[in-house]
N, CA, C and O atoms as a DFTB+ gen file, in Angstrom:
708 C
 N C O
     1  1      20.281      16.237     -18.535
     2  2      19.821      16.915     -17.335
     3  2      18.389      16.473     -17.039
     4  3      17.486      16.550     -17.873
     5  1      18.231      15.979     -15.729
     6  2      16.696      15.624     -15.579
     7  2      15.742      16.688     -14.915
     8  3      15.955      17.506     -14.020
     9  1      14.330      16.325     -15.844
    10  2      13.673      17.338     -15.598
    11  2      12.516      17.449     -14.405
    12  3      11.616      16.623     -14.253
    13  1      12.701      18.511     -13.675
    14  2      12.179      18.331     -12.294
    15  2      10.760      19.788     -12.458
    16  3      10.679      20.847     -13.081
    17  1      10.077      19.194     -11.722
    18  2       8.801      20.093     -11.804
    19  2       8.558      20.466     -10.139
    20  3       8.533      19.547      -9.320
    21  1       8.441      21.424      -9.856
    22  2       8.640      22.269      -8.344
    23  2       6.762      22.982      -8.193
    24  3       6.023      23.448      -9.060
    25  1       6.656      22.868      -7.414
    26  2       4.977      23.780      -6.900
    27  2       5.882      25.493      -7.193
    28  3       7.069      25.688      -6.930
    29  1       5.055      26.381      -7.699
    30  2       4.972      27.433      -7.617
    31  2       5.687      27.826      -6.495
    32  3       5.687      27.385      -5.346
    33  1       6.429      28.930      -7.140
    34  2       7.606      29.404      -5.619
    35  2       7.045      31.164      -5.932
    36  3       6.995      31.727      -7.025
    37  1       6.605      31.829      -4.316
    38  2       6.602      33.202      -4.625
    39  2       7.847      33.904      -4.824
    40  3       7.768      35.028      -5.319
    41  1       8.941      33.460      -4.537
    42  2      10.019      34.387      -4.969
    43  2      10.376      34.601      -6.637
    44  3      11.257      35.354      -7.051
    45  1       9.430      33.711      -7.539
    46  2       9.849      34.205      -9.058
    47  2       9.554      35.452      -9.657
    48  3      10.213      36.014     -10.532
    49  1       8.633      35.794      -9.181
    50  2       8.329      37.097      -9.305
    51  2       9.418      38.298      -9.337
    52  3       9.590      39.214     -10.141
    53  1       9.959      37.998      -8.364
    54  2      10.914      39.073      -7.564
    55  2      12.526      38.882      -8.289
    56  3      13.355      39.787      -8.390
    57  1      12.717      37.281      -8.801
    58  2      13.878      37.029      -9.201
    59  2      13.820      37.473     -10.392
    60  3      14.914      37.813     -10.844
    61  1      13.034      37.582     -10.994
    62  2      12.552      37.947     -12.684
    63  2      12.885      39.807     -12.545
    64  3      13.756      40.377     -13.202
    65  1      12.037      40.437     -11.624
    66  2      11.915      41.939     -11.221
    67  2      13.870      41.873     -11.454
    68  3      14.548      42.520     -12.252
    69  1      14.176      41.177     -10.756
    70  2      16.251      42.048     -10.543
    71  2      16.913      41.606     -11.825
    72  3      18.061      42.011     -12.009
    73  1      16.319      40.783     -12.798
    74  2      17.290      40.450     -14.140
    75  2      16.593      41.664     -15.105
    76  3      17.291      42.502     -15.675
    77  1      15.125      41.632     -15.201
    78  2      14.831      42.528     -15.635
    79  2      15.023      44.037     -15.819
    80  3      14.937      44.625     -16.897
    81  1      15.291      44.580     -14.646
    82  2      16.223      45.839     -14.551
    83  2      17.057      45.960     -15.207
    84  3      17.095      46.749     -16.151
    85  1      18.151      45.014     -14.780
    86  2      19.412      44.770     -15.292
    87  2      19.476      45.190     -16.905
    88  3      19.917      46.257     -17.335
    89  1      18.901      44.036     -17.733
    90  2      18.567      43.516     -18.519
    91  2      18.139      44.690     -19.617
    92  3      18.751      44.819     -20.677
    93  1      16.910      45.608     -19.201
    94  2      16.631      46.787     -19.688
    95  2      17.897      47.399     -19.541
    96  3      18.572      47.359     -20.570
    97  1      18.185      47.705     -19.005
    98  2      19.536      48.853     -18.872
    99  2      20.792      48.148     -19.857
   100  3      21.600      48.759     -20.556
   101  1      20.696      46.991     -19.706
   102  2      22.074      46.349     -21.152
   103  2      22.096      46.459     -22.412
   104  3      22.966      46.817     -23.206
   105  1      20.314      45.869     -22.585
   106  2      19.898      45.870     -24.027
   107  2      19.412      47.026     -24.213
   108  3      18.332      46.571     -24.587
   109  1      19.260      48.125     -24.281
   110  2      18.392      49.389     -24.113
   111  2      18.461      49.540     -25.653
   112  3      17.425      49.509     -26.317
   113  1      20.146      49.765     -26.445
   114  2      19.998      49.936     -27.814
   115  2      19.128      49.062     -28.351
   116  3      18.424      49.541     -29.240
   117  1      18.954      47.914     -28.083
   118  2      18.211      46.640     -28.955
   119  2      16.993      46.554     -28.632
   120  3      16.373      46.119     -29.602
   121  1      16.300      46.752     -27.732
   122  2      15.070      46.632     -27.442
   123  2      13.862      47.201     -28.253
   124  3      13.924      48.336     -28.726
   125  1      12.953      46.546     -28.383
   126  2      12.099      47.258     -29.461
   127  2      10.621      47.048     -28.081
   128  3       9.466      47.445     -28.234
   129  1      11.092      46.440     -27.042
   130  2       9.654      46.472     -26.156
   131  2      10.237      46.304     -24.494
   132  3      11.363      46.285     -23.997
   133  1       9.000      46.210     -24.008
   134  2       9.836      45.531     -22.616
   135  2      10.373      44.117     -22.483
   136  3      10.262      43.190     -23.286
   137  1      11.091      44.148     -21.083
   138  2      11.568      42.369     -21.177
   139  2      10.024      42.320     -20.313
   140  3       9.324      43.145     -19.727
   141  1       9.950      40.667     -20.649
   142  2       8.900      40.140     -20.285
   143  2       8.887      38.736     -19.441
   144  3       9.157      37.792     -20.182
   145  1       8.722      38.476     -18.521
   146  2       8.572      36.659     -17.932
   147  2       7.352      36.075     -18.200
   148  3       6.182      36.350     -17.931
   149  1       8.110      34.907     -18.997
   150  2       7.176      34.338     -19.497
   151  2       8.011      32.921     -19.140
   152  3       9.090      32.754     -18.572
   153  1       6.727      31.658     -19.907
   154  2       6.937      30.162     -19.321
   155  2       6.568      30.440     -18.105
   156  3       6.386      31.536     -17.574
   157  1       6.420      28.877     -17.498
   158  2       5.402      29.023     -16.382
   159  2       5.992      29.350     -14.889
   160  3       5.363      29.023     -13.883
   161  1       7.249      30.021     -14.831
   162  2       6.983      30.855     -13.462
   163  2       6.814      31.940     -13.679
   164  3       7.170      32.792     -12.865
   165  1       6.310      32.210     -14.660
   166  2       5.561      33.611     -15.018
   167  2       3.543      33.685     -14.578
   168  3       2.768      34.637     -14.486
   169  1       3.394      32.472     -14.445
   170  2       2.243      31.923     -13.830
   171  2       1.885      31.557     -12.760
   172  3       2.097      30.425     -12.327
   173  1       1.042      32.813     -11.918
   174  2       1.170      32.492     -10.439
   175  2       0.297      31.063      -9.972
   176  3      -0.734      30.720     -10.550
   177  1       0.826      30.405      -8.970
   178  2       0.426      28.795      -8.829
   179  2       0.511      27.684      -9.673
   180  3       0.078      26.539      -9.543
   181  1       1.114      28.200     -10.518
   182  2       1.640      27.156     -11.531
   183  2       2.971      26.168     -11.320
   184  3       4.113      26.626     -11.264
   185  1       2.683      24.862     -11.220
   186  2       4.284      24.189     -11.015
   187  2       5.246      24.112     -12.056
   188  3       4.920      23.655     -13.151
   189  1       6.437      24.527     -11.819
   190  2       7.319      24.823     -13.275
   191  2       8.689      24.203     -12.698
   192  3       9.039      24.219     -11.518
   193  1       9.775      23.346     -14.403
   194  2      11.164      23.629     -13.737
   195  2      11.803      24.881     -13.504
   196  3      11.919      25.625     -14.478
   197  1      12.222      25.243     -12.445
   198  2      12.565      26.263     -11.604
   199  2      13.312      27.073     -12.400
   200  3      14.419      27.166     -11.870
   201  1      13.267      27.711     -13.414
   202  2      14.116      28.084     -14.026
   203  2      13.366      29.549     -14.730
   204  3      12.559      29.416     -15.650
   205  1      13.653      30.637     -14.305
   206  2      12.645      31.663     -15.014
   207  2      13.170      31.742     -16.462
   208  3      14.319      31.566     -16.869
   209  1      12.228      32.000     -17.031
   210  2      12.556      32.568     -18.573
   211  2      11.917      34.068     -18.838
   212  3      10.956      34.619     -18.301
   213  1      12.737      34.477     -19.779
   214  2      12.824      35.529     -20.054
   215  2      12.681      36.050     -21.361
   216  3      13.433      35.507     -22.170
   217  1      11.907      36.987     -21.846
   218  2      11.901      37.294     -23.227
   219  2      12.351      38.647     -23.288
   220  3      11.689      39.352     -22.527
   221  1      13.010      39.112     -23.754
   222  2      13.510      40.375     -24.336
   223  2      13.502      40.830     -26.021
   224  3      14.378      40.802     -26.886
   225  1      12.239      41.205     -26.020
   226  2      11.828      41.591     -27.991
   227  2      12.598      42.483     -28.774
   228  3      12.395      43.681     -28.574
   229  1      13.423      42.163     -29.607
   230  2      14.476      43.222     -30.145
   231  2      14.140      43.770     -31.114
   232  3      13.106      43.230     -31.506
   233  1      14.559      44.916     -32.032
   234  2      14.567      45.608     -32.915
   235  2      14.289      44.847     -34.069
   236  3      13.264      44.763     -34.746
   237  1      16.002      44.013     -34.220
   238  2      16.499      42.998     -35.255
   239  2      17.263      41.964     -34.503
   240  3      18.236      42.041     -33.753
   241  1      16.576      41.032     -34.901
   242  2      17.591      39.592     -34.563
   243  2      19.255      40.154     -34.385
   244  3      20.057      40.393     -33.482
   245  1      19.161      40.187     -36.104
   246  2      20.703      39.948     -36.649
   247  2      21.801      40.759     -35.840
   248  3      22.841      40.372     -35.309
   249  1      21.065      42.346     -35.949
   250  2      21.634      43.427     -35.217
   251  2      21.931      43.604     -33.465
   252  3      22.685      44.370     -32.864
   253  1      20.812      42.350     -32.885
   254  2      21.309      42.299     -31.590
   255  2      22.245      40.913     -30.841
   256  3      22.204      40.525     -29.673
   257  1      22.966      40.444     -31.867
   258  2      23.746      39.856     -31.837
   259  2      24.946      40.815     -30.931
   260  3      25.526      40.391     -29.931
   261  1      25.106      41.883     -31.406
   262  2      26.100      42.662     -30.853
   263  2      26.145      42.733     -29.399
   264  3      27.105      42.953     -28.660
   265  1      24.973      42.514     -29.142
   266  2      24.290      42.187     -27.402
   267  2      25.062      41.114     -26.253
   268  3      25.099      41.068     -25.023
   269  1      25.814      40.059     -27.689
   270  2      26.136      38.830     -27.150
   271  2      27.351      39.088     -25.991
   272  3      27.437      38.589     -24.869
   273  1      28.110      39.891     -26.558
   274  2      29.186      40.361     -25.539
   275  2      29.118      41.355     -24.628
   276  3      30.069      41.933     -24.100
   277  1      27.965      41.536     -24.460
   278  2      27.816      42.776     -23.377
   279  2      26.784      41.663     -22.411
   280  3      27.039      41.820     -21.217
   281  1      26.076      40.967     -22.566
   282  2      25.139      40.282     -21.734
   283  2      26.458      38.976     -21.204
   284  3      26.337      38.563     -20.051
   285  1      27.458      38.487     -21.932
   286  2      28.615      37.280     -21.080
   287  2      29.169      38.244     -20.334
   288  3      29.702      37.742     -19.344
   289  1      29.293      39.582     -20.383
   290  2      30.032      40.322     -19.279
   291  2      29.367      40.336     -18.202
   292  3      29.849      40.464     -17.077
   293  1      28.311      40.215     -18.455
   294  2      26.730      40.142     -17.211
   295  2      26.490      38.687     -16.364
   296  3      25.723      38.380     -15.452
   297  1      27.676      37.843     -17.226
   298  2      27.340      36.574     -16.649
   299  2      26.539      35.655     -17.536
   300  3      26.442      34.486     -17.162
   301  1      25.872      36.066     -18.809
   302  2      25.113      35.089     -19.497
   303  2      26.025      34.479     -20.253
   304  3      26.929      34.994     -20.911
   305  1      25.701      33.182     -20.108
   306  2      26.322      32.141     -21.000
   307  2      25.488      32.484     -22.272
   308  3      24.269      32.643     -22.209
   309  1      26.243      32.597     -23.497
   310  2      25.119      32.311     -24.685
   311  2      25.072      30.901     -25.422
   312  3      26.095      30.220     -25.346
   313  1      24.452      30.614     -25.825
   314  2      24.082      28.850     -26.025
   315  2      23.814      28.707     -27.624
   316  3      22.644      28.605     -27.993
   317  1      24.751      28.696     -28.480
   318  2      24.590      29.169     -29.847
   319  2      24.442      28.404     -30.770
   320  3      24.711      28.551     -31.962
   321  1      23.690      26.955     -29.835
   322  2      23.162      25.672     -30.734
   323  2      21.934      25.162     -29.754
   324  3      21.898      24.224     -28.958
   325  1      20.950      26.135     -30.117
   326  2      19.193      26.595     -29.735
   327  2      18.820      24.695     -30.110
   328  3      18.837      24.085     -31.179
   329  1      18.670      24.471     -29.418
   330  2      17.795      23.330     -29.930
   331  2      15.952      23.397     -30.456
   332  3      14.979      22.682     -30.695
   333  1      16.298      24.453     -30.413
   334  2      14.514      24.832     -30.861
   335  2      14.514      26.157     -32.045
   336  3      13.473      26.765     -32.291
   337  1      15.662      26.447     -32.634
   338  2      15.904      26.529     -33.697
   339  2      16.506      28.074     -34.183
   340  3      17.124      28.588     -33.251
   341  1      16.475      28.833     -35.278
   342  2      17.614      29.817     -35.396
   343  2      16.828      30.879     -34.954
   344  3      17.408      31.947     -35.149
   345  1      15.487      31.030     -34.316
   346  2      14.416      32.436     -34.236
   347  2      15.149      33.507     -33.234
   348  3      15.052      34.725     -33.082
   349  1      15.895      32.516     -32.651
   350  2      16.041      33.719     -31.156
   351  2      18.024      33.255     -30.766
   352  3      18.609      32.179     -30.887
   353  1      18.513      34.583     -30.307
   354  2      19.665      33.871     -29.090
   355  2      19.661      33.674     -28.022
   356  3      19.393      34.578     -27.230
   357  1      19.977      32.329     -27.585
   358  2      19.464      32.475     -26.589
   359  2      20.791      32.011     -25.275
   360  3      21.733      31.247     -25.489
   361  1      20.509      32.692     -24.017
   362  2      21.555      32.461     -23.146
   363  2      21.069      31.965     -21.835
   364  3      19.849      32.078     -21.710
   365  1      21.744      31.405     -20.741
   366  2      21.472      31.034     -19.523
   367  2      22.325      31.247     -18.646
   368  3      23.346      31.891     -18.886
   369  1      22.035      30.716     -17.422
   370  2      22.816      31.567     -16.083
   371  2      22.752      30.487     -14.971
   372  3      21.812      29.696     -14.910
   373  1      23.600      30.484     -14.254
   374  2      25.034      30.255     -14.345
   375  2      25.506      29.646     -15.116
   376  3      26.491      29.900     -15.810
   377  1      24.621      28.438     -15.078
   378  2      26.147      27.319     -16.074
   379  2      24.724      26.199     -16.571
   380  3      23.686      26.177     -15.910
   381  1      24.911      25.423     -17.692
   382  2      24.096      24.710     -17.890
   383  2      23.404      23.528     -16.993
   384  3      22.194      23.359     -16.847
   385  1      24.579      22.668     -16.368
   386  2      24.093      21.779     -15.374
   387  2      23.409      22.593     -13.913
   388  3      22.891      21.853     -13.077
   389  1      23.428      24.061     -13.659
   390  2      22.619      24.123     -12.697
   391  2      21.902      25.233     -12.891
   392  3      22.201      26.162     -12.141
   393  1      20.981      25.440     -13.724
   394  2      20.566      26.950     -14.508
   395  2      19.458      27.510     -14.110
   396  3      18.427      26.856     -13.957
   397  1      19.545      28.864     -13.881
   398  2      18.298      29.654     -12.701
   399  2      17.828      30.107     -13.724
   400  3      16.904      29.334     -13.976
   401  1      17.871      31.277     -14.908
   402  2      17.549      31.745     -15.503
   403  2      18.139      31.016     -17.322
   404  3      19.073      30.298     -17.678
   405  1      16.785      31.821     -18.161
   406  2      16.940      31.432     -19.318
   407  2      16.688      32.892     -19.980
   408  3      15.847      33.729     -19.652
   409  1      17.484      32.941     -20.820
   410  2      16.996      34.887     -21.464
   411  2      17.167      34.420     -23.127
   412  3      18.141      33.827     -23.592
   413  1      15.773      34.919     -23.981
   414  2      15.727      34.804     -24.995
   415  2      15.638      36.322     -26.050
   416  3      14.733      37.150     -25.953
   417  1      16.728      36.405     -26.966
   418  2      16.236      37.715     -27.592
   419  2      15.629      37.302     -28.868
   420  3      16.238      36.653     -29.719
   421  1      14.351      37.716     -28.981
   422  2      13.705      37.127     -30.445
   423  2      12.893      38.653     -30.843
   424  3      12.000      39.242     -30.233
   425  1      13.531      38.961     -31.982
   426  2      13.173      39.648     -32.915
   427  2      11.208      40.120     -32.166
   428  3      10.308      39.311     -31.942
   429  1      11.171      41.727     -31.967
   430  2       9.433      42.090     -31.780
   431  2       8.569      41.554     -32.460
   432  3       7.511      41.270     -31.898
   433  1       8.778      41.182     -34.170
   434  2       8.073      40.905     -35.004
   435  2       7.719      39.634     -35.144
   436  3       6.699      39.250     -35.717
   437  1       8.756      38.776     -34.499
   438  2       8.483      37.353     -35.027
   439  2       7.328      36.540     -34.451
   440  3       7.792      36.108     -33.396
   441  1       6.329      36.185     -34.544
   442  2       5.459      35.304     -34.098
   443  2       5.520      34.499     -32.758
   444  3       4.747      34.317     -31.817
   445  1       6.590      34.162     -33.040
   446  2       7.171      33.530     -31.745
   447  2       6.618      34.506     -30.211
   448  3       6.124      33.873     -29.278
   449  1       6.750      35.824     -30.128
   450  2       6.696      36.633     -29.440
   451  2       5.095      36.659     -29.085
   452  3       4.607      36.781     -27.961
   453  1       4.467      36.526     -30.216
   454  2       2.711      36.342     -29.484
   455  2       2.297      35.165     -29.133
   456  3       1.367      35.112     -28.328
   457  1       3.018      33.652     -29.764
   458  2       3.118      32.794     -28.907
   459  2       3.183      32.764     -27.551
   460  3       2.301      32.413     -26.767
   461  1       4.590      33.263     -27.257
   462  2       5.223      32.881     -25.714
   463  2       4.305      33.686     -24.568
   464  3       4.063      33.261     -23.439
   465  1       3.700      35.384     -25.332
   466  2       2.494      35.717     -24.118
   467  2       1.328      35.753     -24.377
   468  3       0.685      36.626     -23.795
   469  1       0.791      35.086     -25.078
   470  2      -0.698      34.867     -25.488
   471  2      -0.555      33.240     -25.006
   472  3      -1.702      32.795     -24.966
   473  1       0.440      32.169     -24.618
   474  2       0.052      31.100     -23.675
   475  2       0.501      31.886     -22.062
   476  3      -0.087      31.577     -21.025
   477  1       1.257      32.580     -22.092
   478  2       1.331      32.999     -20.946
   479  2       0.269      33.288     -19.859
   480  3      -0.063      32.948     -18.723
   481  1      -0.222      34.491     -21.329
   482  2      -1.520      35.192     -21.072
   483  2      -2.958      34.505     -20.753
   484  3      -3.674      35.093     -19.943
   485  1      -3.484      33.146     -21.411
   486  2      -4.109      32.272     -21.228
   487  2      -4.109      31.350     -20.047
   488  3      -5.104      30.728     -19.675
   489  1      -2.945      31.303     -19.492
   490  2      -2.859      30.550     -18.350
   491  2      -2.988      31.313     -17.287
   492  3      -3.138      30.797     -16.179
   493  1      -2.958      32.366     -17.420
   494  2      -2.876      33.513     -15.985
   495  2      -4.333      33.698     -15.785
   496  3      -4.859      33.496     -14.690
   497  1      -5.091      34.142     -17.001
   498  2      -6.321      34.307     -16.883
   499  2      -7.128      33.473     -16.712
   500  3      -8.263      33.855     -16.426
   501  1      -6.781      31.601     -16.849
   502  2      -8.166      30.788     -16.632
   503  2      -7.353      29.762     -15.849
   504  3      -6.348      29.236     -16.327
   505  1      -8.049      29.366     -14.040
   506  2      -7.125      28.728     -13.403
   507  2      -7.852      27.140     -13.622
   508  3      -7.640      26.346     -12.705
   509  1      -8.776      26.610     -14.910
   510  2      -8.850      25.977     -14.509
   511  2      -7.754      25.014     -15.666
   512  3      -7.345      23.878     -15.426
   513  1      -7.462      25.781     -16.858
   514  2      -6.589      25.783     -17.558
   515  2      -4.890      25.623     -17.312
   516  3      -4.126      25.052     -18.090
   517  1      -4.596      26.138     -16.301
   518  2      -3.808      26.289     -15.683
   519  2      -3.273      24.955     -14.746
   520  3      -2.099      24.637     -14.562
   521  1      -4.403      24.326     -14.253
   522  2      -4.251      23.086     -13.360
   523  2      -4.179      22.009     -14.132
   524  3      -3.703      21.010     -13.592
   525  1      -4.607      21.898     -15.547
   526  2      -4.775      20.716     -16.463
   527  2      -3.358      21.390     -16.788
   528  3      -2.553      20.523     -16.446
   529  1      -2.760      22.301     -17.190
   530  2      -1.312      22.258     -17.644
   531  2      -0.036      21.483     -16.516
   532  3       0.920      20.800     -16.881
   533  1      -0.480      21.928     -14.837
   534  2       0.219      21.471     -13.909
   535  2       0.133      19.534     -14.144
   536  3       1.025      18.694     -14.020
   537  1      -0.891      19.429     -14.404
   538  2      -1.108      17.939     -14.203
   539  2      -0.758      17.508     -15.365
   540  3      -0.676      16.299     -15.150
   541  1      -0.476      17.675     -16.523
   542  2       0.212      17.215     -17.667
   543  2       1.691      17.390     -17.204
   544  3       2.257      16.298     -17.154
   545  1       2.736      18.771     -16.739
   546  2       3.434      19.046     -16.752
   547  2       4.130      17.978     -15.977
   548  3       5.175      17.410     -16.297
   549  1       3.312      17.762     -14.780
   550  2       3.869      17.204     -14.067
   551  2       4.101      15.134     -14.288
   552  3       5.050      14.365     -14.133
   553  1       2.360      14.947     -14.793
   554  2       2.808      13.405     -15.294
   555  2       3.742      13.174     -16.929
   556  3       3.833      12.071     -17.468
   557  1       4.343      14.426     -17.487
   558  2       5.068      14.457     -18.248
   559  2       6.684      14.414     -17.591
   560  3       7.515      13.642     -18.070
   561  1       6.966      15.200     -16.612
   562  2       8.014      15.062     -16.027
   563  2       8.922      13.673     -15.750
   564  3      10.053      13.236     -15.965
   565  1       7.348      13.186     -14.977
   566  2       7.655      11.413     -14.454
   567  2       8.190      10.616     -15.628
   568  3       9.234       9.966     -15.582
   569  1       6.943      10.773     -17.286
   570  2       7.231      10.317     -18.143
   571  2       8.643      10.217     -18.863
   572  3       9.083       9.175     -19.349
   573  1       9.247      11.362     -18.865
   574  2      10.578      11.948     -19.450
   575  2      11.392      12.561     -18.620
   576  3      11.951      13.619     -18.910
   577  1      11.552      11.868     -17.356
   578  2      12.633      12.377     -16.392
   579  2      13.621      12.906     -17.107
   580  3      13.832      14.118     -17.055
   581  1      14.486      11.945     -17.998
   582  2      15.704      11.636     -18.526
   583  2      16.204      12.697     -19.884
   584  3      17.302      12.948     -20.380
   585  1      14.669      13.190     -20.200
   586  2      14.976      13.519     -21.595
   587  2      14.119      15.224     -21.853
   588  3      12.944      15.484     -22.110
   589  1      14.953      15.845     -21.708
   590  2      14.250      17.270     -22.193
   591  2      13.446      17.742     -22.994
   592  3      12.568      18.585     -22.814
   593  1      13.799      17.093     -24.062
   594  2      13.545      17.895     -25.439
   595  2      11.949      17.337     -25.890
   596  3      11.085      17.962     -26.506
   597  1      11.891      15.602     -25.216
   598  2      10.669      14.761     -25.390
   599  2      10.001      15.541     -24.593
   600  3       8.877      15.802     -25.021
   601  1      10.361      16.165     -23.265
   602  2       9.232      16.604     -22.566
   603  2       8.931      17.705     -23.012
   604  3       7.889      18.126     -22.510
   605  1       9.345      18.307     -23.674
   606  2       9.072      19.678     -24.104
   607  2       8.110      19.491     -24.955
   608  3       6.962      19.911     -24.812
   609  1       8.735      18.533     -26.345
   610  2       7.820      18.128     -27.422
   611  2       6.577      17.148     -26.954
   612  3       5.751      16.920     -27.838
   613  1       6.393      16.658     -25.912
   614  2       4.971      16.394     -25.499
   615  2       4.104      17.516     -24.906
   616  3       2.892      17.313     -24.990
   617  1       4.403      18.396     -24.457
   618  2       3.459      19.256     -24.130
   619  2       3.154      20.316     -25.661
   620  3       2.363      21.258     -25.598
   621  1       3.667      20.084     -26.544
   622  2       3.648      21.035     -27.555
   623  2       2.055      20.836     -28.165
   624  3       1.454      21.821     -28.593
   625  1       1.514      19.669     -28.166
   626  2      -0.684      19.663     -27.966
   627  2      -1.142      20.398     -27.442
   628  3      -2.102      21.023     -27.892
   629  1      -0.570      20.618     -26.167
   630  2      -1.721      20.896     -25.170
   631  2      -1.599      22.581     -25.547
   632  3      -2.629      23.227     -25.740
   633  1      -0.156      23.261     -25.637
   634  2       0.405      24.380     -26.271
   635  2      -0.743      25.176     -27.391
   636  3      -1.604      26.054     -27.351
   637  1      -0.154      24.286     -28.325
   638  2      -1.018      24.692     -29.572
   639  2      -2.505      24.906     -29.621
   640  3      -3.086      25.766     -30.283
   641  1      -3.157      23.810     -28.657
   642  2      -4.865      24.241     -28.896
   643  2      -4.718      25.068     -27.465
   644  3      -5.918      25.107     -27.197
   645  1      -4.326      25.488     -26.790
   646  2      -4.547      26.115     -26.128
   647  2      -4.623      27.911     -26.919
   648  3      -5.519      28.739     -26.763
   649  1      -3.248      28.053     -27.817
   650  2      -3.077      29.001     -28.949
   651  2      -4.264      29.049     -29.408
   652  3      -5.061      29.966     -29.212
   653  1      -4.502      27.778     -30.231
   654  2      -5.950      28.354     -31.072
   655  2      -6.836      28.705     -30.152
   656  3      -6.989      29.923     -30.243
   657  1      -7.358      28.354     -29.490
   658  2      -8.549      28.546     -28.298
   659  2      -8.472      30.109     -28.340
   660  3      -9.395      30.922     -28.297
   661  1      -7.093      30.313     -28.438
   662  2      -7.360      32.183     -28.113
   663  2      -7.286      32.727     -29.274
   664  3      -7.539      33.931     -29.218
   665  1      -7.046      32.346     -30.301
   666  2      -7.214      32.853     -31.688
   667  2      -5.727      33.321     -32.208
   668  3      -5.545      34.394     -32.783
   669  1      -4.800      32.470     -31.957
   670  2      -3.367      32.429     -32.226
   671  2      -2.993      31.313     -32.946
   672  3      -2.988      30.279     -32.279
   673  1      -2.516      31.154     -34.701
   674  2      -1.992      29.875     -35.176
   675  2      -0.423      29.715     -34.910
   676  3       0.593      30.234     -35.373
   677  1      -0.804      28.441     -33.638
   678  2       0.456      28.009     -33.717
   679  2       1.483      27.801     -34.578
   680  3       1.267      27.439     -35.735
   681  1       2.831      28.029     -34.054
   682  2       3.570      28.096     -35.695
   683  2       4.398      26.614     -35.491
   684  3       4.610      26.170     -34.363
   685  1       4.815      25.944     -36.672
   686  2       5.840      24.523     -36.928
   687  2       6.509      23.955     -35.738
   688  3       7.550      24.572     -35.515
   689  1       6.265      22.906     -34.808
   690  2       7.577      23.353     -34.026
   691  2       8.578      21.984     -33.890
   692  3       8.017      20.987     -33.436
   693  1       9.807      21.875     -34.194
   694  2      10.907      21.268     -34.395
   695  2      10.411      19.827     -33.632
   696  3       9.942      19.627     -32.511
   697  1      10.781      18.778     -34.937
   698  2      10.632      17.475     -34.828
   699  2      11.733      16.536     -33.378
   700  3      12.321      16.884     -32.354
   701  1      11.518      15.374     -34.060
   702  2      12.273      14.597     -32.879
   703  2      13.636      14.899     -33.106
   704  3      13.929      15.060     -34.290
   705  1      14.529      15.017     -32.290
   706  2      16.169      14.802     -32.940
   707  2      16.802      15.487     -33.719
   708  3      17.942      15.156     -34.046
């Protein structure tokens, strides 16, 4: 699937607001916090692939597995070979080749979780931070039209010291292949 980078759209906001509802009201047993949008259309003026993501912090991993069949009744595909590894389940919407949303359930406790809004959080608050991410994001795109996982794993620098900068140690993150 090639990866496309879009200018900031104001309707993410709003598309995030109607899964989120939802979303609270499905997982309600599992939830240990709110759902949250995060990744960068969670970042206003930020250019992102169009695709909101979603975090939903659970109780227990293991235990909200049970989640899996109540969220495919909702329409989520669940995707149960994570290419970024066993921390979270994770599902998408509609279908893989044309996917609007991404929903991740990862455990409240796990690290991962102050990762995903402490860069969130960093990019919202400093725009000039924010524009050096657009301009990587974007001459990364060009770089790795073809290939996802490279583009992902090239921005994982800019990620990490951005983490430390705020006083967050980045944690391991999954090699080539």
């Amino acid at each position: 699937m090639a990866v496309t980078v879009v200018e900031y759209d104001t309707h993410w906001p709003r598309q995030f607001a109607e899964q989120r509802d939802q979303l609270a009201h499905l997982l309600k047993p599992w939830l240990a916090a709110p759902v949250e949008h995060v990744g960068s259309t969670s970042v206003p003026g930020l250019a992102s692939k169009p695709v909101i993501d979603i975090l939903a912090p659970v109780i227990s991993l293991p235990a909200s597995r049970a989640a899996v069949s109540v969220l495919e009744n909702d329409g989520w595909l669940y995707w149960p070979t994570d290419p970024n590894g066993r921390w979270r389940l994770w599902f998408l919407r509609p279908r893989p080749e044309a996917r609007t949303h991404h929903l991740y359930l990862v455990q409240h406790d796990y690290a991962h979780v102050a990762e995903l809004l402490a860069f969130r959080d960093a990019l919202r608050a400093n725009d000039g931070l924010r524009d050096q991410y657009r301009t990587l994001k974007r001459r990364l795109a060009n770089v790795f039209r073809d290939d996802r996982e490279a583009y992902t794993r090239a921005k994982a620098h800019f990620i990490d010291r951005t983490l430390r900068a705020g006083g967050v140690d980045p944690l391991p993150r999954p090699g080539p292949g």
